[in-house]
C-alpha positions as CSV (number, residue, x, y, z in Angstrom):
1,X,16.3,-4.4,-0.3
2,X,15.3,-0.5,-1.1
3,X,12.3,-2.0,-2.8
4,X,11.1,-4.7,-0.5
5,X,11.1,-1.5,2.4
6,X,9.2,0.6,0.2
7,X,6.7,-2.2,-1.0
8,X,6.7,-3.6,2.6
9,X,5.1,-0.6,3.6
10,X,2.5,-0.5,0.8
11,X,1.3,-3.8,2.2
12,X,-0.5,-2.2,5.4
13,X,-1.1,0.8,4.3
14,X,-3.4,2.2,1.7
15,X,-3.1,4.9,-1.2
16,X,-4.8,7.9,-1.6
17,X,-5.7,6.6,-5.0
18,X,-7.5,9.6,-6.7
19,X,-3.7,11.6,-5.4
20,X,-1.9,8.9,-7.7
21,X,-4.3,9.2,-10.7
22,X,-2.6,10.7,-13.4
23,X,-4.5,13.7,-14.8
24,X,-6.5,13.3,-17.9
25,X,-4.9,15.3,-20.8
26,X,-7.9,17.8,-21.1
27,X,-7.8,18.7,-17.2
28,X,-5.6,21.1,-15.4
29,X,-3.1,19.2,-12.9
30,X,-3.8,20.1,-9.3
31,X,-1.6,19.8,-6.2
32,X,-3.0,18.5,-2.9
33,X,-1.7,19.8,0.4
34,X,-1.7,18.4,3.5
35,X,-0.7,19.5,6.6
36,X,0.1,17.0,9.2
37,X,-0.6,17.6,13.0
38,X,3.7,17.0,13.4
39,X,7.0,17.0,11.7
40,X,7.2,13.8,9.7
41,X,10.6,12.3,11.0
42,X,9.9,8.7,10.7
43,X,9.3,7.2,6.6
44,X,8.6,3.6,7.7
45,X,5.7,2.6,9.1
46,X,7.2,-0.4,10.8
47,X,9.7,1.3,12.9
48,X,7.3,3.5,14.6
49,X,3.3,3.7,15.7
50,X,3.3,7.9,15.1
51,X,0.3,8.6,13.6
52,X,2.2,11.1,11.2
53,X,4.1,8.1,9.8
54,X,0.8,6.5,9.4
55,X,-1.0,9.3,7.5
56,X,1.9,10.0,5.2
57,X,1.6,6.2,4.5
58,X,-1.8,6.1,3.4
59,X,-1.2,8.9,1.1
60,X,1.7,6.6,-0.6
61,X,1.6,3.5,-0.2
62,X,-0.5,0.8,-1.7
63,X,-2.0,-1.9,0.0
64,X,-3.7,-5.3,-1.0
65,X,-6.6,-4.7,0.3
66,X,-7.9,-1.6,1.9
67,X,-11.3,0.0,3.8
68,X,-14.3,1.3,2.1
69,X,-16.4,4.0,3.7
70,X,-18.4,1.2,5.4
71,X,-14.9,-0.4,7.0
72,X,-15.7,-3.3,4.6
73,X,-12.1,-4.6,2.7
74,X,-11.8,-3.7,-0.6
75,X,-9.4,-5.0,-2.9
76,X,-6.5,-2.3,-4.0
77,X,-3.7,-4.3,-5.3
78,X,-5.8,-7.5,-5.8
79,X,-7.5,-8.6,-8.9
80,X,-9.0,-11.6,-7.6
81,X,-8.2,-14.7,-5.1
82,X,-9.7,-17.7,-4.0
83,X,-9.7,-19.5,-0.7
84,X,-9.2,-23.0,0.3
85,X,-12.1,-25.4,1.5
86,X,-10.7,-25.3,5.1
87,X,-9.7,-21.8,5.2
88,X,-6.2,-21.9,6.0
89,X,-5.1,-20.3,2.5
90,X,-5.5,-17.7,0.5
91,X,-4.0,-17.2,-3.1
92,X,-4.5,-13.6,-4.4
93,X,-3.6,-12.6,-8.4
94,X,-2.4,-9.5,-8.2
95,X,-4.2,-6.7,-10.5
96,X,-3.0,-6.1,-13.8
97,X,-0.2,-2.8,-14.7
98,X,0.8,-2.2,-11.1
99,X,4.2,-0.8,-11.3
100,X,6.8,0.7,-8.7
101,X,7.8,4.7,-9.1
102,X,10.7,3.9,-11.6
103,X,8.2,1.7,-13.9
104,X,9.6,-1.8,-12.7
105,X,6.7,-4.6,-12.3
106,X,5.4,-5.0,-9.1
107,X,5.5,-9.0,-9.0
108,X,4.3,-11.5,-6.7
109,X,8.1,-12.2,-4.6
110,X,8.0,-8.1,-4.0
111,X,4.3,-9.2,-2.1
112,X,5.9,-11.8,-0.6
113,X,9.1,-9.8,0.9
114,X,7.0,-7.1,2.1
115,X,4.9,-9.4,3.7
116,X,7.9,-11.6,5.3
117,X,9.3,-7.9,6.2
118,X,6.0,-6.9,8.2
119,X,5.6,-9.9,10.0
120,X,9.3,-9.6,11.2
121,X,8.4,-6.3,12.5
122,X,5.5,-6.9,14.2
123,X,5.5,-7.3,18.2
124,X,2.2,-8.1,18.4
């Protein structure tokens, strides 16, 4: 359960990816600060619409797919996928070495709960 919350989130939000870059061995690590516009009360971005919640997510979550400069989807989690001749489904292969905090493999049924999760939570 504690991981499909956690990867749940990652699914609409996406990662400040160059923040979870591990440092090359010959550079200096460096610390990024933020400071958000209000207190950060609220981790889950499907319990509330705050826009603090929803900053704070896009600096640690990952996402399947997420926005290029241009607002054009990019893939993030996604290696490749394919769509169906009638365009009802989607199959995406998930990207190679993608691995929770504690090293675990992300897999395809983590997607899939976080996904289920979201939808549950939406009102819309």
């Amino acid at each position: 359960m504690k991981r499909s919350f956690l990867f749940s989130a990652a699914m609409f939000l996406a990662a400040a990816a160059p923040l979870a870059a591990a440092p090359a061995a010959s550079h200096a690590e460096t610390t990024a600060k933020f400071v958000m516009h209000a207190p950060l009360r609220v981790l889950d971005p499907i319990l509330t619409s705050a826009y603090v919640t929803r900053n704070h997510g896009y600096l640690v979550y990952d996402t399947l797919f997420s926005m290029d400069a241009s607002g054009r989807p990019q893939p993030q989690m996604v290696d490749s996928w394919t769509v169906s001749e009638d365009g009802m489904t989607y199959v995406f292969k998930l990207r190679a070495g993608l691995v929770f905090h504690d090293g675990a493999p992300v897999t395809a049924e983590d997607v899939v709960a976080s996904l289920q999760r979201w939808q549950a939570g939406d009102a819309t």
